[in-house]
N, C-alpha and C positions, 0 to 999 in steps of 0.2 A: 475320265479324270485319272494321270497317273498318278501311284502311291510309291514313294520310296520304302523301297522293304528292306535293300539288301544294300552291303557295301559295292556289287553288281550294279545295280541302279545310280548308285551317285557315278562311278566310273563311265559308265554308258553317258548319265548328261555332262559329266566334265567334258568326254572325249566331242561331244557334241557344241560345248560352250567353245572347245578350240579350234575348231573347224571354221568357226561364224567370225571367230575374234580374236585377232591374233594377241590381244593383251589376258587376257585370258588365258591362250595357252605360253606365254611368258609368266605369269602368276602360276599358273598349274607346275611348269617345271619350277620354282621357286619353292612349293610349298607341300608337292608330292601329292601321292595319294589324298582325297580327302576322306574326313571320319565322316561315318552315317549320323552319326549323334540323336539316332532313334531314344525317347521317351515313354515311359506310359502315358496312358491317358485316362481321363476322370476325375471326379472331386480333387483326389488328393492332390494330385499336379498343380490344378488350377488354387488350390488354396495356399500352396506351396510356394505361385505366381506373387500372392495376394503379399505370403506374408515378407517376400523377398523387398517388395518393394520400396528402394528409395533406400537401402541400410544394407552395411557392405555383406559379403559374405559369409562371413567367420558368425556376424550380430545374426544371420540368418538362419544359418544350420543350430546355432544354440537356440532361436526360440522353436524350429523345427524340431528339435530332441525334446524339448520339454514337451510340446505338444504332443508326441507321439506318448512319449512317458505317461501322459496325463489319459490317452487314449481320447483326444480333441482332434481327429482328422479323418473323420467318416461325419457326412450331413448331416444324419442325425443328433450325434453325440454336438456336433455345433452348432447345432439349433437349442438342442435340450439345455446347454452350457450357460453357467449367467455371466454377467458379465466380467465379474469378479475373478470369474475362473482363467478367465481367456485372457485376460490381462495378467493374471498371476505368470502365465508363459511369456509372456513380455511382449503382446499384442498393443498397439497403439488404442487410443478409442475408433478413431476412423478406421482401423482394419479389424477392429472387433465388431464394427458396422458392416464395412464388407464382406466378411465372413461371414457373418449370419443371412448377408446378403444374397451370396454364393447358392448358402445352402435351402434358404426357401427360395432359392429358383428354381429349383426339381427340373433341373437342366436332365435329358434324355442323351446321356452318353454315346450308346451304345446306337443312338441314330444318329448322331454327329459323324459314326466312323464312316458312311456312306454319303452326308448332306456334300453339296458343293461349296468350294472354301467361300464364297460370299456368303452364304448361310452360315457357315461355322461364325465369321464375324457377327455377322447381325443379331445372331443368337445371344452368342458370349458378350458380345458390349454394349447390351441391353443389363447387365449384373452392373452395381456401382463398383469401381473396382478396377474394371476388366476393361484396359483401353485397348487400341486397336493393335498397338506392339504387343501388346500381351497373347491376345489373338490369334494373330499372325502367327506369331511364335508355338504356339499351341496345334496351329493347325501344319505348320512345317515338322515339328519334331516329336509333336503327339499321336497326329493322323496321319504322318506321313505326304503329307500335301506336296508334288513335285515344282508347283507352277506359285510360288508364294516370295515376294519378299518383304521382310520387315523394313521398310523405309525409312523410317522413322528412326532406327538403329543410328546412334552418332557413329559406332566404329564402321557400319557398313557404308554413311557417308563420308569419313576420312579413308576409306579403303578405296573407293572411287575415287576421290581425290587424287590420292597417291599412281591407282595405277594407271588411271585415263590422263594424267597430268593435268588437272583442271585448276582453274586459278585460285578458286578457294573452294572450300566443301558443299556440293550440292545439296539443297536442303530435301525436306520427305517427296514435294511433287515432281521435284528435280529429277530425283535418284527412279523413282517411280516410272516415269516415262524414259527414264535410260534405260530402266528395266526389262520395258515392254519389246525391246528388241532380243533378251534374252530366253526369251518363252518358248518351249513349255519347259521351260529348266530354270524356274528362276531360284527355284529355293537351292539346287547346285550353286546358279553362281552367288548365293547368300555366303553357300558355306565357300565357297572359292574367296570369296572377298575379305572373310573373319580370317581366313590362314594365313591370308596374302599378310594382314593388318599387322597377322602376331609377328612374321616374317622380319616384316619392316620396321616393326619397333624394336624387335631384339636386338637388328642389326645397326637401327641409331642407336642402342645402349651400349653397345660394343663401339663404338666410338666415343 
């Protein structure tokens, strides 16, 4: 299984994704270097997953600051937490479920960094909470996963769209088995496809 470590490593699968495809490497020069966009990984991430979801950005880093304020983002402390508290940070009830959901899974981190990415899924989306984007996502910029893409992603299926010229946006099994001809790089051309997206939207706002 390879592991993305380095901005060495996405370079190596880009130059590889434009060998196989030549849209691809027209998106590559469109959109330059891509970033590693390496993450930790562990409780906190995934609780971080939990609390982002479904509320924009800005709603999200404020209930992450209080939560950290409050010292609510180590397992324990979210297990021990009533409910009252967790909601004081501006957790919903349903992610005040997940949460504590998360954390009596006594999920084994530290062997996720080694399991193979169908394991990381099956693990993690066994937690309420934790769908298979989330996962995914987790196991591309947490663990490093080279061969992973989130399908399910709308911008990575309008990114397809735009640069396979496809008539309308292919949905998750679509995008999926388009994928499987970009292997073992798919989480390259994930992030090839998010640069390509910003690329092209920047350049219809400038029009």
């Amino acid at each position: 299984m390879r592991i993305i470590a380095s901005a060495e490593d996405v370079a190596e699968g880009a130059a590889h994704l434009a060998r196989i495809e030549p849209r691809f490497a027209h998106a590559l020069q469109q959109t330059g270097p891509l970033p590693l966009r390496r993450r930790k990984d562990g409780f906190e991430e995934l609780l971080a997953a939990i609390v982002s979801q479904q509320i924009s950005v800005a709603a999200a880093n404020g209930i992450w600051r209080r939560m950290k304020t409050a010292k609510l983002t180590g397992p324990r402390k979210v297990l021990w937490a009533s409910e009252d508290e967790l909601r004081a940070c501006g957790l919903s009830r349903q992610k005040v479920r997940y949460a504590k959901a998360l954390a009596e899974a006594r999920i084994d981190f530290k062997a996720l960094r080694s399991a193979p990415t169908e394991d990381v899924i099956g693990i993690l989306t066994e937690v309420p909470g934790i769908g298979v984007w989330t996962a995914e996502i987790y196991a591309m910029f947490s663990l490093g996963h080279a061969d992973v893409i989130a399908s399910g992603d709308l911008a990575l299926q309008e990114a397809a769209r735009m640069l396979f010229d496809l008539p309308e946006r292919p949905k998750e099994r679509a995008l999926r088995q388009m994928a499987e001809d970009w292997s073992p790089w798919r989480s390259v051309a994930a992030r090839a496809l998010w640069a390509y997206y910003r690329v092209e939207k920047q350049r219809e706002g400038v029009r």
